[in-house]
KOLKOLFI-483219 format. One record per residue: x, y negated, z of N, C-alpha, C in turn; residue number from 1. Coordinates in steps of 0.05 Angstrom, whole numbers, always signed. Each point is the difference from the previous one (the first is absolute). Layout:
N
+--------+--------+--------+--------+--------+--------+--------+--------+--------+------+
!     nX !     nY !     nZ !    caX !    caY !    caZ !     cX !     cY !     cZ ! resi !
+--------+--------+--------+--------+--------+--------+--------+--------+--------+------+
!      X !      Y !      Z !      X !      Y !      Z !      X !      Y !      Z !  NUM !
...
+--------+--------+--------+--------+--------+--------+--------+--------+--------+------+
END
This chain:
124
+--------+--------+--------+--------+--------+--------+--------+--------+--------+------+
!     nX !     nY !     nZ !    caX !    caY !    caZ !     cX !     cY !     cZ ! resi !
+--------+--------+--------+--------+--------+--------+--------+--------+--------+------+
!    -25 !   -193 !   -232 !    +21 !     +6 !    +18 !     -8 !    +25 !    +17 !    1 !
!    -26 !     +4 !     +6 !     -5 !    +12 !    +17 !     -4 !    +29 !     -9 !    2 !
!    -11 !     +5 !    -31 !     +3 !    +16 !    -14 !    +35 !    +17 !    -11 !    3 !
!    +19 !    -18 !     +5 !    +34 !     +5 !     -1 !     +3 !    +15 !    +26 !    4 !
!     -9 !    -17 !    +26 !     +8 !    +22 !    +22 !    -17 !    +21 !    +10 !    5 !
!    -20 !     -1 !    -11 !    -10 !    +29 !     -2 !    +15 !    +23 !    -17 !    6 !
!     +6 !     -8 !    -18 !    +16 !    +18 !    -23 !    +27 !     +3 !    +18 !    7 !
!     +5 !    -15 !    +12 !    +33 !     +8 !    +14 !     -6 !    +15 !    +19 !    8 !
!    -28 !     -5 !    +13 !     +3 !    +21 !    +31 !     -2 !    +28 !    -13 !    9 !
!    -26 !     -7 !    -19 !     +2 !    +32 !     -8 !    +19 !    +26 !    -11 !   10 !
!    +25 !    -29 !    -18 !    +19 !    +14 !     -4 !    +22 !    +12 !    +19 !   11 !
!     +6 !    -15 !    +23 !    +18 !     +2 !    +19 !    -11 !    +30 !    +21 !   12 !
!    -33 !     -1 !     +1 !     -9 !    +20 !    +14 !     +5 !    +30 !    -15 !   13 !
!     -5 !     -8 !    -34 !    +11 !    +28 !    -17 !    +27 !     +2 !     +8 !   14 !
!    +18 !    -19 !     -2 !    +30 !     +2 !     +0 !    +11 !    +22 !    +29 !   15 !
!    -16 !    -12 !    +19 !    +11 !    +15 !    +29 !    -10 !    +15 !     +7 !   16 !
!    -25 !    +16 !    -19 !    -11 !    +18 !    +13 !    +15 !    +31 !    -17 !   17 !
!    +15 !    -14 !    -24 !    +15 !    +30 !     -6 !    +20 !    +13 !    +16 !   18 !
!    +10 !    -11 !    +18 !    +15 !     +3 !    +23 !     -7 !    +26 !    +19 !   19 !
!    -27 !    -16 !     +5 !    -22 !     +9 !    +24 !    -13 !    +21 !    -15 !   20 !
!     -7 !     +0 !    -19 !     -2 !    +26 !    -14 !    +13 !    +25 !     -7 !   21 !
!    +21 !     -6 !     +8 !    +27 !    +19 !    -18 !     -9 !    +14 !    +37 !   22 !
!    +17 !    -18 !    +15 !    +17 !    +15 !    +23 !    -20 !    -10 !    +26 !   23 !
!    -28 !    -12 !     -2 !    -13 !     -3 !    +25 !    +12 !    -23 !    +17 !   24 !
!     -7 !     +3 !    +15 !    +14 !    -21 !    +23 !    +33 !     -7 !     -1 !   25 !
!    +14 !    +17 !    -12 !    +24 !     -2 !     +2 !     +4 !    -27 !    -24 !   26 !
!    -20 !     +2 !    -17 !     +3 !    -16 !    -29 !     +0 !    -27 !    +20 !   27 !
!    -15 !     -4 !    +16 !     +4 !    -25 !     +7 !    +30 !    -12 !     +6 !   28 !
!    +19 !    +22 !    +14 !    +19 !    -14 !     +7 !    +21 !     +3 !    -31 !   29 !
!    -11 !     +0 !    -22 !    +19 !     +0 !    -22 !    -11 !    -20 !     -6 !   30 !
!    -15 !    -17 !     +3 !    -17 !    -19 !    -11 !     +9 !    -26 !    +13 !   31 !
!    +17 !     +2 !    +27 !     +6 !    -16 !     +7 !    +32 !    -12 !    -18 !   32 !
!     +9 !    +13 !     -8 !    +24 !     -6 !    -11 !     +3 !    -19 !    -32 !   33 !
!    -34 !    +15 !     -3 !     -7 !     +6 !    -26 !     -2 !    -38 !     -6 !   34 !
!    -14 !     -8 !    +28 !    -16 !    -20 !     +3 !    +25 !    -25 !     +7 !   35 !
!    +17 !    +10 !     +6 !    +33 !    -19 !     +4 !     +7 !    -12 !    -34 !   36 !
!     +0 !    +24 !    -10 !    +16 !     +0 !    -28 !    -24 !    -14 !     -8 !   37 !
!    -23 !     -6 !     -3 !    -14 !    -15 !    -15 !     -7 !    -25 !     +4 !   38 !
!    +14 !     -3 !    +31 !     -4 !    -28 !     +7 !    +29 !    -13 !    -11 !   39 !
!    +17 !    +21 !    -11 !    +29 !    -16 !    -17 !    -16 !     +1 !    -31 !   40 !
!     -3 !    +17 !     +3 !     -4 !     -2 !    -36 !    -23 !    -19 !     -6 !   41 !
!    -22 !     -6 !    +25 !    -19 !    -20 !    -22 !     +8 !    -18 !    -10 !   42 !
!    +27 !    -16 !     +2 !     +2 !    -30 !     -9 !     -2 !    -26 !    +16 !   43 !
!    -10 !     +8 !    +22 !     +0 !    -23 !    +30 !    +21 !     -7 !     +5 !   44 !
!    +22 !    +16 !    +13 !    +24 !     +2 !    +10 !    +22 !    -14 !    -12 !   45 !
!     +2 !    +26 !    -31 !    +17 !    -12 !    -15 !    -14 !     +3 !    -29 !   46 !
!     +8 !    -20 !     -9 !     -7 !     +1 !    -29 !     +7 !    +22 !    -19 !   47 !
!    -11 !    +11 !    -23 !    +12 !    +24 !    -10 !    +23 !     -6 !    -14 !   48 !
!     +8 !    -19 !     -3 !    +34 !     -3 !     -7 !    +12 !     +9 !    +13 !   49 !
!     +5 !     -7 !    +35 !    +11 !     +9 !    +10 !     -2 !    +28 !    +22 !   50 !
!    -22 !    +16 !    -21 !     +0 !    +22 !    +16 !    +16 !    +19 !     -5 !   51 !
!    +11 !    +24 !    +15 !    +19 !    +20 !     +0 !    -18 !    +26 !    -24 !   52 !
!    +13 !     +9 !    -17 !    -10 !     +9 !    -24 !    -32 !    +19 !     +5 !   53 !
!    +18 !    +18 !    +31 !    -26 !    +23 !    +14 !    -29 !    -23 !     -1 !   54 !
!     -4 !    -26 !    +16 !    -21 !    -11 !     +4 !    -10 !    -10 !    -22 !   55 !
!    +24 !     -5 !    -21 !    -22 !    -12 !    -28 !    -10 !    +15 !    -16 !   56 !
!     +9 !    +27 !    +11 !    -15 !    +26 !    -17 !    -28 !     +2 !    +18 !   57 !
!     +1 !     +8 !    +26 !    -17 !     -1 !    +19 !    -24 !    -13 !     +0 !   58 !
!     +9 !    -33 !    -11 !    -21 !    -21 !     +5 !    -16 !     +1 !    -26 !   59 !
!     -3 !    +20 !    -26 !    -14 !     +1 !    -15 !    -18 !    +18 !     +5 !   60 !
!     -1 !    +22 !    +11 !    -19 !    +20 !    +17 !     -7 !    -10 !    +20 !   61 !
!     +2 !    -15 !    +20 !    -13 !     -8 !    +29 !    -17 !    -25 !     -4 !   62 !
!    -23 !    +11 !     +9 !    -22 !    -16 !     -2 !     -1 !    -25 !    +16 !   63 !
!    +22 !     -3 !    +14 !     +4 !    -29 !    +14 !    +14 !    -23 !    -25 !   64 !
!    +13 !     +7 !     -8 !    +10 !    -16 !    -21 !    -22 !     -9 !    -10 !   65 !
!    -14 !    +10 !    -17 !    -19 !    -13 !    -11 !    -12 !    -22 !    +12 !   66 !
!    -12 !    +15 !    +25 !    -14 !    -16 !    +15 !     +8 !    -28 !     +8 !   67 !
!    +31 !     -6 !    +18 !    +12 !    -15 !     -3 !     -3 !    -20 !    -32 !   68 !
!     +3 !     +1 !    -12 !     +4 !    -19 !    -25 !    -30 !     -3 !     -8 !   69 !
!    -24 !    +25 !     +1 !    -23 !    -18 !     -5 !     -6 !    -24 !    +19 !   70 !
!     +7 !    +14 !    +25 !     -6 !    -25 !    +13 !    +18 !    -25 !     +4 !   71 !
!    +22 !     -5 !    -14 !    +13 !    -14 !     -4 !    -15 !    -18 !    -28 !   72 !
!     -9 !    +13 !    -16 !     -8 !    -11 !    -29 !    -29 !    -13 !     +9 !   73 !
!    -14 !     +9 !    +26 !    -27 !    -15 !     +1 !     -1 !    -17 !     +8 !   74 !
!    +25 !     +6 !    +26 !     -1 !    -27 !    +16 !     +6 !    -29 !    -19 !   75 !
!    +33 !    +11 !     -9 !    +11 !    -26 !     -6 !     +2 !     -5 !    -39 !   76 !
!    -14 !    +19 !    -10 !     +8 !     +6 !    -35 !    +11 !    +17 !    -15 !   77 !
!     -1 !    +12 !    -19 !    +22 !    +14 !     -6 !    -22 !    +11 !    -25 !   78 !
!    +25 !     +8 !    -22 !     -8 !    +16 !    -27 !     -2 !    +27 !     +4 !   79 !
!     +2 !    +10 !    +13 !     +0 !    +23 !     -7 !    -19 !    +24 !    +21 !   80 !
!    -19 !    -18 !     +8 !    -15 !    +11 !    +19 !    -20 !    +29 !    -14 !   81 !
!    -10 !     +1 !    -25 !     -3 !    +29 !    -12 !    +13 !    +20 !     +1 !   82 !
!    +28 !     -4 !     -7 !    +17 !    +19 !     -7 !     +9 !    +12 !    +27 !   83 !
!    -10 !    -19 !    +33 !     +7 !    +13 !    +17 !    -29 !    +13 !    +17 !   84 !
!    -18 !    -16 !     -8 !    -25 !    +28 !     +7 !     +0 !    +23 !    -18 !   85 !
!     +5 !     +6 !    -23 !     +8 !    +20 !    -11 !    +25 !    +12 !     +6 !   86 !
!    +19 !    -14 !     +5 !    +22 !    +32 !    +19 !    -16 !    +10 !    +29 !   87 !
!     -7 !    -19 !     +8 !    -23 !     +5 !    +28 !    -15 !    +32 !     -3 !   88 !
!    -19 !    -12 !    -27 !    -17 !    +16 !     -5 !     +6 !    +33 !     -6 !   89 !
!    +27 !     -3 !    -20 !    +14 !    +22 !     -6 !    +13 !    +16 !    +30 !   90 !
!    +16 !    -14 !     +7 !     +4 !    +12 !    +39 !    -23 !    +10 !    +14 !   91 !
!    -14 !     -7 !     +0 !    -32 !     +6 !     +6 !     -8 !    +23 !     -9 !   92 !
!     -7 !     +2 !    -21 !     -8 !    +26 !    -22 !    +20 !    +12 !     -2 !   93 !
!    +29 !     +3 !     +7 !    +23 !    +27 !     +3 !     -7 !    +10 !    +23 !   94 !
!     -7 !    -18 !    +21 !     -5 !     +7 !    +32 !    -18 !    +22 !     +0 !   95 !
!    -29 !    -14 !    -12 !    -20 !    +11 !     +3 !     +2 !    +25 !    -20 !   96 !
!    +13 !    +10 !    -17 !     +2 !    +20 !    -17 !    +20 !    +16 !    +17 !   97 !
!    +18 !     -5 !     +9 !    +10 !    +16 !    +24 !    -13 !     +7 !    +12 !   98 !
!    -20 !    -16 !    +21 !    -12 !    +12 !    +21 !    -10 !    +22 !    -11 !   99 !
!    -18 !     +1 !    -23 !    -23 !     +9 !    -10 !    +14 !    +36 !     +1 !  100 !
!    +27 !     -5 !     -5 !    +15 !    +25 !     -9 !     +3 !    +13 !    +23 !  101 !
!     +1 !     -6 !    +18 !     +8 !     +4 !    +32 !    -21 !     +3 !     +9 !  102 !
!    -19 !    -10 !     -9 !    -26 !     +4 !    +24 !    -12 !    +35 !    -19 !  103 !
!    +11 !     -4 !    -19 !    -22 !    +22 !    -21 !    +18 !    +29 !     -1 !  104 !
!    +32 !     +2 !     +9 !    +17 !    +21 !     +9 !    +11 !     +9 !    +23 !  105 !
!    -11 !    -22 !    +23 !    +13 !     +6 !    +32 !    -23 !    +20 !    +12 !  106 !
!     +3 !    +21 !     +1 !     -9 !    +12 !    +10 !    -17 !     -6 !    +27 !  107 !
!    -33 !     +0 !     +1 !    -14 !     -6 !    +18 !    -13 !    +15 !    +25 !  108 !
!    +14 !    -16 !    +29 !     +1 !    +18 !    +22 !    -29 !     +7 !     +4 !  109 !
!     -8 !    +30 !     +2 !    -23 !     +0 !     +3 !     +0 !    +14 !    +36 !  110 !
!    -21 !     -4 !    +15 !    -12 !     +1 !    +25 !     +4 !    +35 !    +10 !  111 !
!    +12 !     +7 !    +12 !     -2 !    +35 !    +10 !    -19 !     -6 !    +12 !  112 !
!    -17 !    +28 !     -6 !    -25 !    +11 !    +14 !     +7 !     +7 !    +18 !  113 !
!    +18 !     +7 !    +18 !     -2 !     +2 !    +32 !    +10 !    -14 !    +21 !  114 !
!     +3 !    -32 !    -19 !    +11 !    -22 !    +29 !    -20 !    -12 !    +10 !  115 !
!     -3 !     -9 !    +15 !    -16 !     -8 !    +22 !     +1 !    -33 !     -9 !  116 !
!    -31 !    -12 !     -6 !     -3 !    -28 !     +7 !    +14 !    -12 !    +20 !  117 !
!     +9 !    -24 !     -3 !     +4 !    -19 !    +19 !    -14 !     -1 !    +27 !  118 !
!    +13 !     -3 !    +26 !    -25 !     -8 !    +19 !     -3 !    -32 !     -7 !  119 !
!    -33 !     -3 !    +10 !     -3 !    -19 !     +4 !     +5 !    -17 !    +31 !  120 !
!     +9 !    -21 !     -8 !     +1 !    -10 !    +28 !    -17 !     -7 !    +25 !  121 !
!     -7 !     +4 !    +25 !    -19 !     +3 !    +11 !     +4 !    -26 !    +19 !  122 !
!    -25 !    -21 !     +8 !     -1 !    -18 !    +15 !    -14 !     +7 !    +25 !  123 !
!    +18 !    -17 !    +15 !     -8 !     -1 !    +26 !    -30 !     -7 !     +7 !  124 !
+--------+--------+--------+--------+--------+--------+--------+--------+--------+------+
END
């Protein structure tokens, strides 16, 4: 079990950091919305029968879904607990192949030679 939610943190940390990568701090506040829609689409709320077409498309890319149902299949049973660490896994590895693309074409701020260090703060 403990090896499943490690695999989810790490995926959820790829998931939100393409955000934060794209646009900086601003990614955070897209991330909040991001983070609404996946609390519909994991399957808690409503079942995917009765989800609205946008969230049952949604809830196959968002790494909460998964999550939700593995941990539904550990707690209480379920067949199909492979087939959902492997969409996990796959969400995971699109993330992280994103980032990789983003970290390796965003152009990196480098330091001007004529700003001035930080002061340091001085105690009384």
């Amino acid at each position: 079990m403990w090896m499943v939610h490690s695999l989810e943190m790490l995926v959820a940390i790829e998931f939100t950091s393409i955000c934060v990568l794209l646009l900086g701090q601003a990614g955070m506040m897209l991330n909040l919305p991001l983070l609404l829609s996946q609390t519909i689409a994991g399957g808690a709320v409503l079942p995917p029968e009765m989800m609205p077409a946008f969230f049952k498309a949604f809830s196959h890319i968002s790494p909460m879904f998964y999550t939700i149902h593995l941990d539904y299949n550990l707690l209480f049973g379920g067949g199909k607990t492979a087939e959902y660490v492997l969409g996990l896994a796959l969400v995971g590895a699109g993330a992280l192949v994103i980032n990789l693309f983003i970290h390796q074409f965003k152009p990196v701020k480098s330091a001007k030679a004529g700003k001035e260090p930080a002061a340091e703060p001085q105690f009384m």
